[in-house]
C-alpha positions, 0 to 999 in steps of 0.5 A, a space after each residue: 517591483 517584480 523584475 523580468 529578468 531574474 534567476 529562477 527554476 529554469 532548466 532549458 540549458 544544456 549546462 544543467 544536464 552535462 551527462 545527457 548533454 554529451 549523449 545528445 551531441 554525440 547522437 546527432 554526430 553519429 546519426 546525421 538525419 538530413 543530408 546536404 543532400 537533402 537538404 539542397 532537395 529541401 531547398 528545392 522543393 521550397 522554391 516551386 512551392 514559392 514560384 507556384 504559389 498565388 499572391 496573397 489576395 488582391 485588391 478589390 474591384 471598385 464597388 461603385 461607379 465613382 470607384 471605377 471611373 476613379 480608378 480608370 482615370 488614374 490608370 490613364 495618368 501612369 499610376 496605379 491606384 490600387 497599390 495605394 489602396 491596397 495601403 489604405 487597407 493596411 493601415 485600417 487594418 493596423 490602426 483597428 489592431 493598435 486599438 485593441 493592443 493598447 486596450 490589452 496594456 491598459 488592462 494590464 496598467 489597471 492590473 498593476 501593484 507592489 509586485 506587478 509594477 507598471 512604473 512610469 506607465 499612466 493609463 490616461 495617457 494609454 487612453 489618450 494614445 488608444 484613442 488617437 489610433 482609433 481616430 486614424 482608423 476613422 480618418 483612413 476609413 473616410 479617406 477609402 471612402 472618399 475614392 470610392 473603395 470598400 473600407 470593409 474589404 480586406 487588401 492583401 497587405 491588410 492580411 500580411 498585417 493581421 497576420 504579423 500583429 497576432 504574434 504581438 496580440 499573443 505577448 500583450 494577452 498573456 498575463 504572464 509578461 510584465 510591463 516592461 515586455 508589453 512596452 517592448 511590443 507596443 514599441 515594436 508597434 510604434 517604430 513600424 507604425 511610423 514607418 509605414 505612415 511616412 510610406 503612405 504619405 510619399 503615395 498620397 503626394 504621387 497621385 496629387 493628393 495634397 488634401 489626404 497627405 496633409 492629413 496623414 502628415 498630421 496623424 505621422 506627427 501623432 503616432 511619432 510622439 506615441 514612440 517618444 512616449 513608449 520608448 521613455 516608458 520602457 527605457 525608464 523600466 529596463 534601466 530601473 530594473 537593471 540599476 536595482 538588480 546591480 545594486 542586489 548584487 553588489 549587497 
């Protein structure tokens, strides 16, 4: 079973080089490149940058006059359906990422042998999970749809989203990671997934919409046994490594 963690080639350390280690320290005390100073200029300059800054996009304008009428009634109730929306799209967006990301483990399970161990990892139960995010996508779609927004329009969190998720993408492509590492990012996937249903369905209450938070109540309890399954996929591995590569080190 190839191991995540094991001793190899790796010369990243200041310890494999004691002489050039020393040079370096002593460089950095002799030649301070930024101020306090500076740095507090730094600083500065970052915060106009920020106060200056626009936001990250908006919402779109109702595309149709269901939409619009929508929209202006809520507004005369006290809310803000546009931050409900803006919502909606994150998790579209998330939903249609999870899709992706867990086809990027199943070809990785499907890769597994001898030496590229999926362990306690099935495919058909990736499917099965690849397959529920991909019906959340439907249903969020739909749910768009149904207060007359544009599910094809990208809100600014969608953005944030898309953005953030890149970086689990990257990991999930790499064929250089174990399945072990896959799992630590699909678990990272999991626990904000679950955070963020339970956030939409507080909304969906806020504005009366029984209907639409029954539904995504039903799609929280899916996505909370997706993280049981994939926190005991990568406990079981990280566990198993660690319990091989003590019994190595006691032989």
């Amino acid at each position: 079973m190839e191991k995540t963690a094991q001793m190899g080639k790796n010369r990243t350390g200041m310890d494999m080089s004691p002489m050039h280690s020393k040079a370096m320290i002593s460089g950095t005390q002799q030649y301070q490149s930024v101020s306090d100073a500076d740095r507090q200029s730094m600083a500065l300059i970052g915060k106009e940058y920020i106060r200056e800054a626009d936001p990250l996009g908006s919402v779109p304008v109702p595309g149709t006059l269901r939409g619009a009428l929508k929209s202006g009634m809520e507004k005369l109730t006290g809310h803000n359906p546009e931050v409900f929306l803006n919502k909606l799209g994150e998790r579209l967006a998330y939903e249609r990422t999870g899709v992706r990301l867990y086809e990027s483990v199943i070809t990785k399970c499907e890769a597994a042998d001898e030496m590229h161990s999926a362990g306690p990892v099935a495919v058909d139960e990736l499917r099965r999970i690849r397959n529920d995010e991909a019906n959340h996508f439907r249903m969020l779609k739909e749910a768009m749809e149904s207060m007359g927004a544009d599910p094809t329009a990208q809100t600014p969190d969608a953005d944030v989203s898309g953005v953030a998720a890149m970086g689990i993408q990257h990991v999930l492509n790499d064929p250089r990671t174990s399945m072990a590492q896959s799992l630590e990012m699909l678990l990272t996937l999991e626990l904000t997934d679950n955070a963020a249903w339970e956030m939409l369905i507080k909304l969906a209450e806020d504005l009366g919409l029984d209907e639409l938070a029954d539904r995504f109540q039903e799609a929280l309890a899916q996505e909370e046994e997706h993280l049981q399954i994939v926190r005991s996929w990568y406990e079981t591995m990280v566990m198993s490594e660690a319990g091989k590569s003590s019994a190595a080190a006691r032989h």
